[in-house]
C-alpha positions as CSV (number, residue, x, y, z in Angstrom):
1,X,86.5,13.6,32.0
2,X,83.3,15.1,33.2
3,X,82.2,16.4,29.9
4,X,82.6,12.8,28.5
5,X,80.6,11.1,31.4
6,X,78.0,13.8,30.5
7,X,78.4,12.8,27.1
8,X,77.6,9.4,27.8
9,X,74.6,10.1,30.1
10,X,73.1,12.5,27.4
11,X,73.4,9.7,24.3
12,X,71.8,7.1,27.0
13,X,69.5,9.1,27.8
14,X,68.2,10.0,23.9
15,X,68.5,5.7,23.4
16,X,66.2,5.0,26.1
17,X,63.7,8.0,25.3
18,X,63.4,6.8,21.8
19,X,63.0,3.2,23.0
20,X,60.5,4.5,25.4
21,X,58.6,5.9,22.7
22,X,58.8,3.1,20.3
23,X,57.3,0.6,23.3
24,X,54.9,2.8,23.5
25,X,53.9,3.2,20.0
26,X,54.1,-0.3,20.0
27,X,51.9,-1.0,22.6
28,X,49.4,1.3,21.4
29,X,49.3,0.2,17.5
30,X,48.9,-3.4,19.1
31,X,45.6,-2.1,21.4
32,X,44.4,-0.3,18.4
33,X,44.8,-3.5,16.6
34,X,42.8,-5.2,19.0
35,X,40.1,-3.4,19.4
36,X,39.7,-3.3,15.7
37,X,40.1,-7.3,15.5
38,X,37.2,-7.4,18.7
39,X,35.0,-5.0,16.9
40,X,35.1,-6.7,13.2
41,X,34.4,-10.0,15.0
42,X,31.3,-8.7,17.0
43,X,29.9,-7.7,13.9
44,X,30.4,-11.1,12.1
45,X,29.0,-12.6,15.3
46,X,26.2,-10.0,15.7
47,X,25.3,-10.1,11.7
48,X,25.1,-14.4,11.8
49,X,23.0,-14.0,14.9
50,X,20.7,-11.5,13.1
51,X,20.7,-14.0,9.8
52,X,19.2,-16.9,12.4
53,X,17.1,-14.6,14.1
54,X,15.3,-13.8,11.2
55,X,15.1,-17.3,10.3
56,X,13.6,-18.0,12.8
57,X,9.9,-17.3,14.7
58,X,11.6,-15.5,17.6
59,X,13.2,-13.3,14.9
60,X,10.5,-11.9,13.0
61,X,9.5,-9.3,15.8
62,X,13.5,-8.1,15.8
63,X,13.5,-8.0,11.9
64,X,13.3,-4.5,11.9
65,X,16.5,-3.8,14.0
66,X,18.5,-5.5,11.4
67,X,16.5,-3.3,8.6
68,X,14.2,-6.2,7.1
69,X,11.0,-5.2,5.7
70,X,9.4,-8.6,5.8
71,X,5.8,-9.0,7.7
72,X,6.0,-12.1,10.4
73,X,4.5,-15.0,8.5
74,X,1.4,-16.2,10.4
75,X,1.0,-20.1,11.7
76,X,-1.5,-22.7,11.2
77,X,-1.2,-26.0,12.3
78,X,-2.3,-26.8,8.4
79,X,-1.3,-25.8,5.2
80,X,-4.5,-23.6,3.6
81,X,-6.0,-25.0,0.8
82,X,-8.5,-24.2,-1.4
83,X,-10.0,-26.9,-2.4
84,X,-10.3,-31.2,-2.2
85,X,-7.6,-31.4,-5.7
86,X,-5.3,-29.2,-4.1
87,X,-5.2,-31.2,-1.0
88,X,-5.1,-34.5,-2.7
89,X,-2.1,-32.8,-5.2
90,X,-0.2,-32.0,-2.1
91,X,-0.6,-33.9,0.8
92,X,-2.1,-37.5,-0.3
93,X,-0.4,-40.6,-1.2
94,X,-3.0,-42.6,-3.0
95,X,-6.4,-40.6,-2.6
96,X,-6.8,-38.9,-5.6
97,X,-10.8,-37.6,-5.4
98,X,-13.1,-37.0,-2.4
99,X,-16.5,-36.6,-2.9
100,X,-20.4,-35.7,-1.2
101,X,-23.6,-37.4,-2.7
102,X,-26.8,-38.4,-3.0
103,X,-26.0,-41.6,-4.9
104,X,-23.0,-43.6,-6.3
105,X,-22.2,-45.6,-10.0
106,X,-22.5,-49.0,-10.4
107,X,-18.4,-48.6,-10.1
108,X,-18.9,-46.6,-6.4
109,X,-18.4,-43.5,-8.0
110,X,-20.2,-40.5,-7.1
111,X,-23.6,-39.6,-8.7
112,X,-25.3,-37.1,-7.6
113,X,-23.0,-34.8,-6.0
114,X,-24.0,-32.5,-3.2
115,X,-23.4,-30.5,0.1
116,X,-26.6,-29.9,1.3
117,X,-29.1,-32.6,2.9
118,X,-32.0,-32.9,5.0
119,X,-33.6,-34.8,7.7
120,X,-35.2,-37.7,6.2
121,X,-32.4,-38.1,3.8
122,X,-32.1,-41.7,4.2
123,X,-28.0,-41.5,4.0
124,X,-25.1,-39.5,3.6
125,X,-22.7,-40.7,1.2
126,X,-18.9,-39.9,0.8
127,X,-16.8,-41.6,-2.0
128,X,-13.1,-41.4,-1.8
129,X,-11.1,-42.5,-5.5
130,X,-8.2,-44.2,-4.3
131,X,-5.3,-45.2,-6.8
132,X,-2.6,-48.1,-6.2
133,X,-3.2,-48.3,-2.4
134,X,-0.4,-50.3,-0.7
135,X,-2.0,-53.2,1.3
136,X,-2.4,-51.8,4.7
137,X,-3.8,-48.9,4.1
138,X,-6.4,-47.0,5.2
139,X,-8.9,-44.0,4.8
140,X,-10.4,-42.6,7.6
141,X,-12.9,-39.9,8.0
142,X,-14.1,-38.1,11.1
143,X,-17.6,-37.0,10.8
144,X,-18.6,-33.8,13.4
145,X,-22.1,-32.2,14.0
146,X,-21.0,-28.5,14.7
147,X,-24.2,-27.0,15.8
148,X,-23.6,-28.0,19.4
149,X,-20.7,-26.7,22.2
150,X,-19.2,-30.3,22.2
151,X,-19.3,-31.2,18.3
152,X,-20.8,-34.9,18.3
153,X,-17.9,-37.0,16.4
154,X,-17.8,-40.6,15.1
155,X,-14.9,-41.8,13.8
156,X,-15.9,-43.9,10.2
157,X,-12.2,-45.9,8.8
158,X,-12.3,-48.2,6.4
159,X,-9.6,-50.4,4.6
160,X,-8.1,-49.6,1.1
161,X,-5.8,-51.1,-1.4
162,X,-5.5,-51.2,-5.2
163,X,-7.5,-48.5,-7.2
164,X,-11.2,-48.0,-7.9
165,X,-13.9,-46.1,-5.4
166,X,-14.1,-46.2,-1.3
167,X,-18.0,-45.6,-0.1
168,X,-19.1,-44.2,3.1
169,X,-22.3,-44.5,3.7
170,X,-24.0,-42.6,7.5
171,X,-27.7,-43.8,7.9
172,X,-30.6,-41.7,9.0
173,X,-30.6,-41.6,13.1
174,X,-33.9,-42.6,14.0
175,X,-35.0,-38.9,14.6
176,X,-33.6,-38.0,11.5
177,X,-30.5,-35.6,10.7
178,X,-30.1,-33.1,13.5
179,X,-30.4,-29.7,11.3
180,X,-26.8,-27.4,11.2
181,X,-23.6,-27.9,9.9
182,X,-21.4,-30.5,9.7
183,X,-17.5,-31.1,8.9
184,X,-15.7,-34.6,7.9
185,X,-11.8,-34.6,8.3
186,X,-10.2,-37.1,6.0
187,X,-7.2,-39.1,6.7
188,X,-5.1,-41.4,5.2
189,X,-4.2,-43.4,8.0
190,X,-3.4,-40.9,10.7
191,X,-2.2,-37.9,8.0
192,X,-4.4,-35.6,7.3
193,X,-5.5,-34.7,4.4
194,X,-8.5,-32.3,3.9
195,X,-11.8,-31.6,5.4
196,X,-15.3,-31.5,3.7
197,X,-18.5,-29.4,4.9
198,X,-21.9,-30.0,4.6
199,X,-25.4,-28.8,5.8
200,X,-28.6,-30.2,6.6
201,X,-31.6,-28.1,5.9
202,X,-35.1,-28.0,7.1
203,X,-36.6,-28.4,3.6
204,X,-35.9,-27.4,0.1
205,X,-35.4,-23.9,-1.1
């Protein structure tokens, strides 16, 4: 009777060691699987915050922790360009030519065309080609003597519409043209477009 209870104890016993050791085989194939899951979905969280980071301006001076080899991309407020056309090409609606000048056409376009002036030039002339100008429009320059702590500026707009030539014209001051540089931002309305440079000099070369 004994030897059967023993029996009995013994084969309970084994059952409840190998369910012991499957629960715990169990439990730790299901941690394992966790921590797997956890870590493969830190690194899709981690690589998409990277991706924005470097997108973005905060993210150019971490590039280098997620192994980019890109150089931070410097700001300007404006697009550099090198010249009037390639303004016009890419920023302007309906100016299509800016110009400096002694003299304008019979049709207001530019004749002699210059960036250099002097004090008794009688007037500074800037000619702006416009084409197929809604009505409404405008053109508006911002002329700036830049010889000075405060650059003097006089705002110059004028109305526009259709096609064909738009003149400014800035008279002599009565003491004549200060001598130093000078810049004029053009607009179309309030978008800016480019800006021109000229000089007044003391005499001729």
């Amino acid at each position: 009777m004994s030897t059967r209870k023993h029996k009995k104890s013994s084969k309970s016993s084994a059952l409840n060691n190998k369910a012991g050791f499957y629960l715990k085989t169990g439990l730790l194939v299901a941690i394992l699987t966790g921590m797997f899951a956890r870590t493969v979905f830190s690194e899709n969280i981690l690589t998409q915050w990277a991706e924005k980071l470097k997108k973005s301006d905060r993210g150019n001076f971490l590039s280098r922790w997620f192994g980019s080899k890109e150089k931070p991309q410097a700001k300007s407020e404006q697009p550099f360009f090198r010249n009037v056309e390639e303004a016009v090409e890419h920023r302007a609606k309906y100016i299509r030519d800016i110009d400096l000048c002694l003299s304008v056409n019979p049709d207001g376009s530019p004749g002699e065309v210059t960036d250099v002036f002097y004090p008794q030039s009688k007037v500074i002339l800037l000619t702006a080609k416009v084409d197929r100008a809604p009505k409404g429009s405008v053109v508006r320059t911002t002329w700036k003597y830049l010889n000075k702590k405060d650059p003097l500026v006089f705002d110059y707009p004028k109305p526009v519409m259709g096609t064909g030539y738009r003149i400014f014209a800035a008279t002599r001051p009565t003491k004549g043209w200060p001598v130093g540089n000078y810049s004029i931002d053009i607009y179309e309305s309030e978008t800016y477009i480019y800006t021109i440079y000229f000089r007044v000099k003391k005499s001729a070369d």
